[in-house]
N, C-alpha and C positions, 0 to 999 in steps of 0.2 A: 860161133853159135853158142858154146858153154858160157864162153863170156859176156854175151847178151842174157842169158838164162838168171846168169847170177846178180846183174846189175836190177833186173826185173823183181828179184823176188824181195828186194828190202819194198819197193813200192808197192809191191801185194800185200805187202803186212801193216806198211801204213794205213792203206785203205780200207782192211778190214778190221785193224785197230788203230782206229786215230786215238790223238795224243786228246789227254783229259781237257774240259773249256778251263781258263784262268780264272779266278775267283778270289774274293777275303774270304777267308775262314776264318769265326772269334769261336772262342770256347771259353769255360772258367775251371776252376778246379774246385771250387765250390759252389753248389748253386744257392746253399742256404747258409747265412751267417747266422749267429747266436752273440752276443756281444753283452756284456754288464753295462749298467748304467757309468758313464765317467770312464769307461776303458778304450782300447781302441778297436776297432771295426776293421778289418783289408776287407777291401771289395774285386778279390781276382777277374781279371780279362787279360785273353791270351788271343792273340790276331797270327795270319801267317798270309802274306800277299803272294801272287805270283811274279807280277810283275813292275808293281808301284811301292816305292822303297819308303816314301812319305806321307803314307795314308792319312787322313784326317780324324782325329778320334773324340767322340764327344760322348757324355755322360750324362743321364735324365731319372728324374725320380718321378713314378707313374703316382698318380691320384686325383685329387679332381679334375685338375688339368696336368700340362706338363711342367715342372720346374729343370731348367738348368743347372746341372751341377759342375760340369765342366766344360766349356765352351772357349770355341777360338784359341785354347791353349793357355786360359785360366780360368780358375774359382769363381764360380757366383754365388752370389750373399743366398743363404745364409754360412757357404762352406766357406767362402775365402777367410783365411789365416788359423782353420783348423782341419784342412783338408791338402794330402798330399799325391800325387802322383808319379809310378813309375814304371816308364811303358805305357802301356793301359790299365792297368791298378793302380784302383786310387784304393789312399788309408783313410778315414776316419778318424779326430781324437776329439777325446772326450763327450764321444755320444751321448744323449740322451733319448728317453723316449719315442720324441718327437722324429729323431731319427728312423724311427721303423719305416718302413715299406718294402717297394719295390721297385728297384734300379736295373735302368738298361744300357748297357756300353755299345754305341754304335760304330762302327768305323768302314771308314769310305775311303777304297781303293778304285781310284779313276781311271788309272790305268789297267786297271783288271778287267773282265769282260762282263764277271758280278762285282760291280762294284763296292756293293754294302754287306755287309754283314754287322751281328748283335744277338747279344744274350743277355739276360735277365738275370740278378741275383735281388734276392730276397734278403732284407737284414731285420731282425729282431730284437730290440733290445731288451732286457731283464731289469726292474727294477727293486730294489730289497723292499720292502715294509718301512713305512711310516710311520710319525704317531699317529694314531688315529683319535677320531671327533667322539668325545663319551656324552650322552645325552640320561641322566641321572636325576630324578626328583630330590629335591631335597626332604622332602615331606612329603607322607602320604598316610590315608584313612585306612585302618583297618579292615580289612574283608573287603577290600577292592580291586581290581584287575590291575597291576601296574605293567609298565615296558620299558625297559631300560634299550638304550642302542647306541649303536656302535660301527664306525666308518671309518675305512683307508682309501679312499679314491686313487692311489699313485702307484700302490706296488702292479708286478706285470712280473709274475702271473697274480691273478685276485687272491687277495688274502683270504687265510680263514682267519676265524675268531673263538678267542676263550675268555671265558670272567672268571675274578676270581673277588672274593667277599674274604676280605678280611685278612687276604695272601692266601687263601686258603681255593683250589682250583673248584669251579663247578664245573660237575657232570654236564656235557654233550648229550645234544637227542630232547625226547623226550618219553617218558616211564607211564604207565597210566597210575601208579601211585603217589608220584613225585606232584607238588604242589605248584611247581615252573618246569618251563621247558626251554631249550638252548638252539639255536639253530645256525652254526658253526658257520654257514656260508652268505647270513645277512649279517653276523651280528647282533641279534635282536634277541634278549630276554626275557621271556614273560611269565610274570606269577596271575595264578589264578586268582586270589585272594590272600593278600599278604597279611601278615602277623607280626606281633612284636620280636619276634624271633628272625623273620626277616633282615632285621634293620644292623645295618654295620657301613662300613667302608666297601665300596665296590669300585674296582676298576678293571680293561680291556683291554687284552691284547691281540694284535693282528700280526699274523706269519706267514712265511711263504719259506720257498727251496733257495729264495735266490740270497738275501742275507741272514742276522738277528732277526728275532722278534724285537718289537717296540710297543710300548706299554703307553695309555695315557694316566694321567695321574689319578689320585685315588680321589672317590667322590662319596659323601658321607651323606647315607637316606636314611632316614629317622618317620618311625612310624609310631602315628599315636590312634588314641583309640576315642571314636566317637562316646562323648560323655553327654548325659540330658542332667545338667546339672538345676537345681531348684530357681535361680534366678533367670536363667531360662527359661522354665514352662511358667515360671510367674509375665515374663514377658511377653509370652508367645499368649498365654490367658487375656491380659489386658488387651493387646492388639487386638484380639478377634471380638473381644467386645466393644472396643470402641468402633469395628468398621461394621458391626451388627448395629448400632446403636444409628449410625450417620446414616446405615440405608435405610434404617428405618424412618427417620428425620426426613430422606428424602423422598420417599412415598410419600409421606403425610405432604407434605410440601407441594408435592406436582397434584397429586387431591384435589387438596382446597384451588387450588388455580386452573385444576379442570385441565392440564397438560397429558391425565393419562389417556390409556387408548380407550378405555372404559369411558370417559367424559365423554372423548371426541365423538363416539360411535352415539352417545343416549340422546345428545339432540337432533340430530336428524328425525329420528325415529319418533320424539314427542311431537314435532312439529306436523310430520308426516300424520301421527292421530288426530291432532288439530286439524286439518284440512280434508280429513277422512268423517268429521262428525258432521250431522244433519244436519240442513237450515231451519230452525225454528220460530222463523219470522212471522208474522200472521200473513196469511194469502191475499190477493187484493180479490176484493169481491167485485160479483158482477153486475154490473148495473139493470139488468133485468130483472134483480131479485131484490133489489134496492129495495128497502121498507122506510117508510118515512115514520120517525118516534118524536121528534119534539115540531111544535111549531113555533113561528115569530114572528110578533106582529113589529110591522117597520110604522 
């Protein structure tokens, strides 16, 4: 009787705790990478099966559709011959950019009861500061609005931006007594109305946390000053008298030929009085009042 008692009580406990289902379980050890331009990337996945010793493991980068990174047990373009794997971490070399997103490690244990499992790792890459594009007049009028600008399309995170005239840095912002104002995260500087004081050598540079700063070359704006010098207003004089002279040639012209509005409009109107005036013809008289004044002898 003890010894049925005892054979009973492992089955009790089976039954009111059964044994966990079989399952993949993937993990990573990092869910977010950070990675320099041109360095390498690991993209941790960690799997643990219960009972299928050769899982299948594949690799996908999320964005507008799916791309294959690791598939059937090798690289697809664009990773093959810069992509390595061990286990289920894959490395990255010589990232770029374009490498950013968001990758999923799948792996598929058939013999488990949950066959699949998968996690997501996020990779970012950083990229330094470029030259950047300087947009500079070379000439410009006095007491006129100008804008100088300034682009780095490439770094990651967005550059800021500084100018500098002459090697000499300008003020950031803008002052309400200061003549330009600077606005460190387009790029773009703008004077109210520039001056000969203005004018020198100007170039930009665009920065970030991840490498140098990079400078574009220097660009030389030269400002002059609006002159009315004498052979000019002689010039601007005769112009306007000879196109006084020709409109006046050309009224005279359409005049005599009756082309203005004025012509067109005066004859209707004479005609219309012509046909408005009385008949002045003599009446025919009437033969009952007939008077006989000469006679003839036949």
């Amino acid at each position: 009787m003890d010894s049925t008692r005892l054979l009973a009580f492992p089955v009790l406990l089976a039954l009111l705790h059964p044994s966990p289902t079989a399952s993949v379980t993937v993990s990573t050890s990092k869910a977010k990478v950070v990675a320099h331009e041109n360095s390498n990337a690991v993209l941790s996945c960690e799997f643990k099966t219960e009972k299928d010793p050769n899982p299948r493991i594949e690799w996908k980068k999320n964005g507008k559709g799916i791309t294959f990174v690791y598939f059937e047990g090798n690289f697809r373009e664009p990773y093959a011959g810069r992509a390595t794997i061990d286990g289920a971490t894959v490395t990255l070399h010589s990232v770029a950019q374009k490498d950013t997103g968001v990758y999923r490690c799948e792996v598929t244990a058939k013999m488990d009861h949950v066959p699949l499992g998968e996690i997501n790792v996020t990779l970012s890459v950083l990229v330094p500061p470029h030259t950047p594009s300087c947009e500079v007049p070379e000439t410009v009028l006095s007491g006129f609005a100008v804008e100088l600008h300034c682009k780095d399309k490439l770094s990651v995170p967005a550059a800021t931006y500084s100018w500098y005239k002459d090697n000499k840095a300008l003020a950031g912002g803008h002052t309400p007594d200061s003549h330009y104002s600077l606005d460190t995260h387009t790029g773009t500087l703008k004077f109210k109305a520039v001056s000969k004081a203005d004018a020198g050598n100007y170039r930009c540079e665009s920065s970030n946390d991840v490498g140098p700063p990079k400078s574009c070359p220097g660009h030389k704006m030269e400002v002059k000053e609006f002159e009315l010098s004498l052979p000019l207003l002689i010039a601007v004089g005769v112009g306007a008298f000879l196109l006084l002279v020709l409109c006046c040639l050309g009224a005279c012209l359409c005049y005599r030929r009756g082309c203005c509005c004025c012509c067109r409009r005066r004859k209707p109107i004479e005609n219309k009085q012509r046909r408005n005036y009385p008949n002045h013809s003599p009446p025919m008289q009437d033969p009952r009042f007939y008077k006989h004044t000469k006679s003839f002898m036949i």
